[in-house]
C-alpha positions in Angstrom: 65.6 21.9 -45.5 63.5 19.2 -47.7 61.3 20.6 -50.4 58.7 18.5 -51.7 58.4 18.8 -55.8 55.3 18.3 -57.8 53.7 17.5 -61.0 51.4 20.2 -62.6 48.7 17.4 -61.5 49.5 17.5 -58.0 51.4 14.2 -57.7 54.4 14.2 -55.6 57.5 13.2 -57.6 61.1 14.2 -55.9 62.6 16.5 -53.0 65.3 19.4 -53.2 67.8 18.9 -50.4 70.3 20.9 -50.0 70.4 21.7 -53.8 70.1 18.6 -55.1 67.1 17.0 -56.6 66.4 13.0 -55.4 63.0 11.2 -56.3 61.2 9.8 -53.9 62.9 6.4 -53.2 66.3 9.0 -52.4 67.9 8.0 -56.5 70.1 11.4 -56.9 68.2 13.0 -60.6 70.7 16.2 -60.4 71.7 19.3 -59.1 70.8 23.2 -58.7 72.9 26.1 -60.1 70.8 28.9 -58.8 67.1 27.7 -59.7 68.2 26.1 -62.7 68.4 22.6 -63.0 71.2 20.1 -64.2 71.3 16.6 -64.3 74.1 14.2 -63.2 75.9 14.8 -66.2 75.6 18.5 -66.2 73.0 19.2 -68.9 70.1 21.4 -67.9 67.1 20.2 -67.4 64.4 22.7 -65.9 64.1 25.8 -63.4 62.5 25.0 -60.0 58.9 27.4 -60.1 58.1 29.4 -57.3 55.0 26.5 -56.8 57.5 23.5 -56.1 57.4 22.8 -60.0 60.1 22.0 -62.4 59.1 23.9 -65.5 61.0 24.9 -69.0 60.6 26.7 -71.7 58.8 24.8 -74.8 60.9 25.3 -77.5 64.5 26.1 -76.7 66.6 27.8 -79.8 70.0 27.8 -77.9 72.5 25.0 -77.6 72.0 22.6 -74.5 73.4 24.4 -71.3 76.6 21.8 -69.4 78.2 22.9 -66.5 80.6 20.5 -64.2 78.6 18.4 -62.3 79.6 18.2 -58.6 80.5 15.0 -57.2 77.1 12.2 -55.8 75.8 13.4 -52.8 74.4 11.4 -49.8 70.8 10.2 -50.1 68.6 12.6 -48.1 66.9 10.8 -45.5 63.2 11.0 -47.6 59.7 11.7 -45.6 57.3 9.1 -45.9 54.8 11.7 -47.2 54.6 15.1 -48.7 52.0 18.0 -48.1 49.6 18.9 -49.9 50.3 20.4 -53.3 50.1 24.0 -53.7 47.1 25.6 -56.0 49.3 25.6 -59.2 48.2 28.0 -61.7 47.9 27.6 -65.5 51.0 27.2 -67.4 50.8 28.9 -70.5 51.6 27.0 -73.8 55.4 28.4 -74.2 56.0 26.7 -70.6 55.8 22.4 -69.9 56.6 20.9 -66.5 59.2 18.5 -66.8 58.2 16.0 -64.8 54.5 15.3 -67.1 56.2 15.4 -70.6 59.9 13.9 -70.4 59.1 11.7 -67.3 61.9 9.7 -68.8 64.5 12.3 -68.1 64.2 11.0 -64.5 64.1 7.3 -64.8 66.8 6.0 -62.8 68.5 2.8 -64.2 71.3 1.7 -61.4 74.7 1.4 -62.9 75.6 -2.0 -61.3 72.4 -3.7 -62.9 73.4 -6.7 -65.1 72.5 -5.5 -68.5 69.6 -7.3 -70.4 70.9 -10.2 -72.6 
């Protein structure tokens, strides 16, 4: 099963296959222990909300969570389209979603491009 993930604004931004997360052009951007997420490397990057949201604590005091990251899965074969967003309630200030304030996290940069001279 395929579910859509969105940004607090209602934009459509990745799917969760078969716990894995993959943007919308099917570029793996991690993995799910539970409903927390990892990234490729194995260092935590948000729990999935109950509104198809990928939200995390503001300020975090402990050390960075790693755990082993499983081998690259398949690309999901990726709808053309998602639903509708959910009505996503308020998050309050101790709470960001990932996806608006570290959009970075999830740039994919392929690992055969030439690098820049």
């Amino acid at each position: 099963m395929t579910i859509p993930i969105y940004r607090s604004d209602g934009e459509w931004v990745a799917v969760f296959h078969q716990g894995h997360l993959f943007n919308t052009d099917g570029e793996w951007l991690g993995f799910a222990v539970g409903r927390e997420l990892f990234d490729p490397n194995g260092y935590y990057l948000a729990f999935l909300s109950d509104d198809q949201r990928m939200l995390r604590k503001r300020s975090v005091i402990e050390e960075p969570r790693w755990v082993k990251p499983p081998s690259r899965p398949p690309s999901p074969k990726i709808p053309s389209g998602a639903p509708l967003p959910p009505m996503f309630r308020n998050l309050p200030y101790s709470m960001i979603d990932m996806f608006e304030e570290f959009p970075e996290r999830f740039s994919f940069i392929s690992e055969t491009r030439p690098d820049m001279e």
